[in-house]
N, C-alpha and C positions, 0 to 999 in steps of 0.2 A: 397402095395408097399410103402416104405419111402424115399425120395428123401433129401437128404444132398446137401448142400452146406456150404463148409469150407472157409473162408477167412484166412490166416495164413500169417501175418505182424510181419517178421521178425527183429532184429536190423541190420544197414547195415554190418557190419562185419560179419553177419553169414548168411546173406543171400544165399551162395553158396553151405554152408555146410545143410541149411534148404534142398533148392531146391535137394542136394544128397541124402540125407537121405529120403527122399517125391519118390523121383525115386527110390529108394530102395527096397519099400514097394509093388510098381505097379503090380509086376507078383505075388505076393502069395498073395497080397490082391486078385486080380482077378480071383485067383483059390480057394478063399473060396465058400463052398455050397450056400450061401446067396448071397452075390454078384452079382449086378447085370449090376454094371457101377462103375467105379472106374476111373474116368482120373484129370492128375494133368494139369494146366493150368496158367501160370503167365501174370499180366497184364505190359501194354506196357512201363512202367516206370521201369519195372523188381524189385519192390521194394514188391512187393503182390504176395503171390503162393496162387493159387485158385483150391480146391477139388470139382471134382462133381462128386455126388454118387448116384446110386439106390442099395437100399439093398431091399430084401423080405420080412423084416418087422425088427420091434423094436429090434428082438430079435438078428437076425441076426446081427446088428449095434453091440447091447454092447458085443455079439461074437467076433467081429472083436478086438476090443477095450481090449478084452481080451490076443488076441496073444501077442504072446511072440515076435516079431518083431515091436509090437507095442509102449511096454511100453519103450524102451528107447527112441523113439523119444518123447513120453511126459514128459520124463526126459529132457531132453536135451532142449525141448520149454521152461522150467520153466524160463531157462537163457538167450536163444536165441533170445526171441523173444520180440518186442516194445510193445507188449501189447495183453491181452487173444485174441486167435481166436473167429472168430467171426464164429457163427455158426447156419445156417439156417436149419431148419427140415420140410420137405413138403409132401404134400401127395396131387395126385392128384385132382382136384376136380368133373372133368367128370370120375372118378373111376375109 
C-alpha cells in the first residue's frame, strides 16, 4: 500500500475555487479500483487544503493522475496556486 499525503497552498484569491475543484474529484476518485482513502482536509487558517490518500500501490497513484477529471485541476494549479504542492509518498513501516 502507498500512503499520500498532498499539501496544496493555494494564492488567497483562488483558494475557494482550489477547495471546489479538490470537492469535485472526491466521489470518482473514491470509486477507482485502487483507491483506498481519498479525504480532502483544510487546516485551521483555511489558507492549506490537505489530501490524504491510500492507493494499492504506485501504479494505482499515476492511474489516478491519469483521469481525465484530473488533468484540468493540474492545469488550473499552474496558476492558482503560491507555490508546488508539497507532496509526501509513504508506505507503511510495520507492513
Amino acid at each position: 500500500m502507498l500512503s499520500v499525503v498532498a499539501f496544496i497552498t493555494p494564492k488567497s484569491e483562488f483558494y475557494a475555487e482550489c477547495k471546489q475543484k479538490a470537492e469535485g474529484i472526491l466521489t470518482a476518485t473514491r470509486e477507482e479500483a485502487g483507491c483506498l482513502r481519498f479525504e480532502l482536509y483544510e487546516n485551521q487558517a483555511k489558507d492549506q487544503l490537505i489530501l490524504v490518500e491510500n492507493w494499492v500501490d504506485q501504479a494505482a497513484l499515476e492511474e489516478h493522475y491519469a483521469q481525465p477529471y484530473i488533468t484540468p485541476i493540474f492545469e488550473f494549479y499552474k496558476t492558482a496556486l503560491a507555490q508546488e504542492p508539497e507532496i509526501h509518498k509513504m508506505t507503511n513501516v510495520e507492513g
